[in-house]
N, C-alpha and C positions, 0 to 999 in steps of 0.2 A: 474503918479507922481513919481520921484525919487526924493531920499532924498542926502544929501552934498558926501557920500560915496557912491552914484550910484547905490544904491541899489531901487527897484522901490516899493513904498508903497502904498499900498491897501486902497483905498479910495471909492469901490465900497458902494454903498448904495444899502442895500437890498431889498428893497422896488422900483418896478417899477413905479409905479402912485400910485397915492393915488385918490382914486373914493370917495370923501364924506370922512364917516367913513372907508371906507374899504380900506386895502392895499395892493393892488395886488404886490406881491414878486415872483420876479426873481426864485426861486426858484421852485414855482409854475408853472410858466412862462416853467423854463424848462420842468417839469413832462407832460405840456401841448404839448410840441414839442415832445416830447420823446414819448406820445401815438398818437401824428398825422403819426408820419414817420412810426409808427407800424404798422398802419391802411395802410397807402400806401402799405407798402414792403408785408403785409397780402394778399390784395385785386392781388396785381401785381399774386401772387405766384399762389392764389387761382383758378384765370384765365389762367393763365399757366397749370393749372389741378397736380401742385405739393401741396397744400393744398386741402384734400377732403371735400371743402364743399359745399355745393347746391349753391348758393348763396352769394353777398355783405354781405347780411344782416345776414345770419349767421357766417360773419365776425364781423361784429358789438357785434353779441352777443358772440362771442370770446371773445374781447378786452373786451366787460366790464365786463366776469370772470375776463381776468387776471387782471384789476382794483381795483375789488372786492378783489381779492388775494394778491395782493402788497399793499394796502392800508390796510388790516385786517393784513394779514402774516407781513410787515414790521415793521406796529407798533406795534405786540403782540412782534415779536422775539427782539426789541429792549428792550422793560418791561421786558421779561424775560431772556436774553442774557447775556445785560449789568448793565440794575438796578433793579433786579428781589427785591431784599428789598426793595427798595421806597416804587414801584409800587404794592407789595404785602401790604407794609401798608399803602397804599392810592390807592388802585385799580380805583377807580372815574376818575383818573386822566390816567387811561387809553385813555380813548376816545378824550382825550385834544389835539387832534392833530398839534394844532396848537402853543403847547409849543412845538412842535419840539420831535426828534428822530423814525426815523426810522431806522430797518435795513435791508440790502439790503441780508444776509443769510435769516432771514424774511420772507421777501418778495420772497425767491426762494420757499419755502415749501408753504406760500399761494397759488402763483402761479400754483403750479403742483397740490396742491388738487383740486382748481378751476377748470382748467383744467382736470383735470380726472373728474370732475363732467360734464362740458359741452363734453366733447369727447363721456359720458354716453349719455347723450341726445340725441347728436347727430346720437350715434350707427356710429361712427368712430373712428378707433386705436387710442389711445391714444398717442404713439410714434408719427404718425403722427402730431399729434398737437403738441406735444412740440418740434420735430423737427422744425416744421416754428416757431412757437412762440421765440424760443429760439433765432432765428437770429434775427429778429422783436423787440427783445427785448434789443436784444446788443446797438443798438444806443441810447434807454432809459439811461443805465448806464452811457456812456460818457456823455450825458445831464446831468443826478442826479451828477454828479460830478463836473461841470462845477455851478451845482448850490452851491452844497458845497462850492466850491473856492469865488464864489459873496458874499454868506453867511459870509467869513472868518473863516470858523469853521472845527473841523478834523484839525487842522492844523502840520505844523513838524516840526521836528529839527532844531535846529539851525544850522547853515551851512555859510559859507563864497563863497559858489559857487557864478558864476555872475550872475545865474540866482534868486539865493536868493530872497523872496518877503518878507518885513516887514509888519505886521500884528496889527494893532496898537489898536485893541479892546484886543490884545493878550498881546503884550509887546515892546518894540521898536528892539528887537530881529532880524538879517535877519531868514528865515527859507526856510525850501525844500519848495517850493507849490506841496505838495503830494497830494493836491485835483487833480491837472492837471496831478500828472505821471498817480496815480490813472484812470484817464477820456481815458486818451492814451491807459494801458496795458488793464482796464476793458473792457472796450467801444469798441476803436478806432480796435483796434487787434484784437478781442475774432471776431466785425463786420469781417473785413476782412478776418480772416480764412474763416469764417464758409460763407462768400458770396462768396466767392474763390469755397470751397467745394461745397455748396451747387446748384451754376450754374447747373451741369447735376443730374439729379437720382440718390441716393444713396440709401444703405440700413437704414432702419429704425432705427434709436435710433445713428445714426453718427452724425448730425448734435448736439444732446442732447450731448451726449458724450464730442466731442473736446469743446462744450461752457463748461462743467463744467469743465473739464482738462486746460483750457486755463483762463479761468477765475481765477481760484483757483491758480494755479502757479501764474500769476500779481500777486493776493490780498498777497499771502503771500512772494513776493520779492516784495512789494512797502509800508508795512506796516512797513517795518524796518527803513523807514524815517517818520514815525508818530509821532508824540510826544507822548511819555508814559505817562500815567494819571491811576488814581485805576480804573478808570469805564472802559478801554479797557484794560486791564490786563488779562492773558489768566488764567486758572486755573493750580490749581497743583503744579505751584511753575515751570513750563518746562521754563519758559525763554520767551513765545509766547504772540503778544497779541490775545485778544478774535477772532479778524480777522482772523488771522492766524490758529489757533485753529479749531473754525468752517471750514475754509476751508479745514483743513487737510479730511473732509468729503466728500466734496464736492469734491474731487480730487476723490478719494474711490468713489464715483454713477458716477462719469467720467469716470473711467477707468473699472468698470463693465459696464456700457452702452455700451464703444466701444468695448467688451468682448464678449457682448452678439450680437452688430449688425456686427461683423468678423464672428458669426456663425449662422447667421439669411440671409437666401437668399431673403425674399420678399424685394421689393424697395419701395419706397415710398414717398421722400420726396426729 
């Protein structure tokens, strides 16, 4: 739908079906596509013998760590990240998942404890695992973003580009659709490196490496068309929002990862 000045407005309904009482949301929807493709690219890898594990089915028990991890890790670093007062005076409201926030820094620290606990189980490198995981997991993020954008929520700046999208739970405002750069630089790129690289053998912890490195540069050149609000607001007074902020971390376990696999000879993933 475009509006008299061409600008195209956001009329998506978040809500995919409604079953009875219940409303299955697109958003959902996506997270559900986002761990079926994981499962594929897992299982592909596993049988290729660049994922060491016995088995599908110790694939299976892969994905539902990293489930476990991003559904625990997303929602705590959201409570503590960006509304750590609320959620500290109404801790209850933790669990409320379905008021919405996650976050996707979060959800990388669930991710890799989960993950170090089943790599423990399994008595398999850990680098291993998060090496595949890590590519497995890039098409999730351009999903989780593309639900953002149906959500209309995260939204950006005002802008007069033509690609401008108005947002009308928002304001009649046109705005960047930074959910979609977001889904492109997170997603879309961080995939295509790292399946680029990852094709033959490499050293352990490369795959981990460039997705933090590659990841963390997007979030922190695509959050400068975010709309600033107190709750994404970086600390300290730097100028950054919280995105950016955390990411300056996660750039830091990037580039000691690929520090550590330039001087690591075993291959592995």
């Amino acid at each position: 739908m475009t509006n008299a000045v061409g600008y195209w407005v956001h009329s998506w309904d978040a809500v995919a079906v409604q079953i009875g009482p219940l409303p299955l949301r697109w958003y959902g929807i996506m997270y559900i596509i986002g761990f079926g493709v994981a499962y594929f690219l897992l299982v592909r890898r596993q049988r290729a013998g660049r994922l060491w594990l016995p088995s599908r089915y110790a694939v299976q028990d892969m994905l539902f760590y990293g489930f476990c991890g991003v559904l625990a890790g997303g929602r705590l670093g959201h409570c503590l990240f960006y509304e750590a007062g609320h959620y500290l005076g109404a801790p209850w409201e933790i669990v409320m998942v379905w008021k919405g926030g996650m976050s996707s820094h979060g959800g990388f620290i669930g991710v890799m404890i989960a993950l170090a606990l089943f790599a423990r189980a399994y008595r398999v490198p850990f680098l291993n695992v998060l090496d595949n995981a890590v590519l497995a997991a890039a098409p999730g993020l351009f999903f989780g973003r593309l639900g953002n954008f149906i959500n209309a929520e995260l939204c950006g700046r005002v802008t007069h580009v033509p690609w401008a999208v108005i947002f009308p739970n928002v304001d009649y405002q046109p705005r960047h659709p930074v959910q979609l750069y977001q889904a492109v630089m997170e997603g879309a790129v961080t995939f295509a490196v790292l399946a680029i690289v990852g094709r033959k053998e490499r050293r352990l912890g490369l795959l981990s490496g460039l997705f933090a490195v590659v990841y963390a540069a997007g979030r922190i050149f695509t959050e400068r068309y975010r709309e600033p609000s107190p709750v994404l607001e970086g600390p300290l007074g730097l100028g950054m929002t919280q995105g950016q902020f955390l990411s300056l971390f996660v750039l830091g376990i990037g580039i000691g990862l690929l520090v550590y696999s330039a001087r690591n000879r075993k291959h592995g993933s």
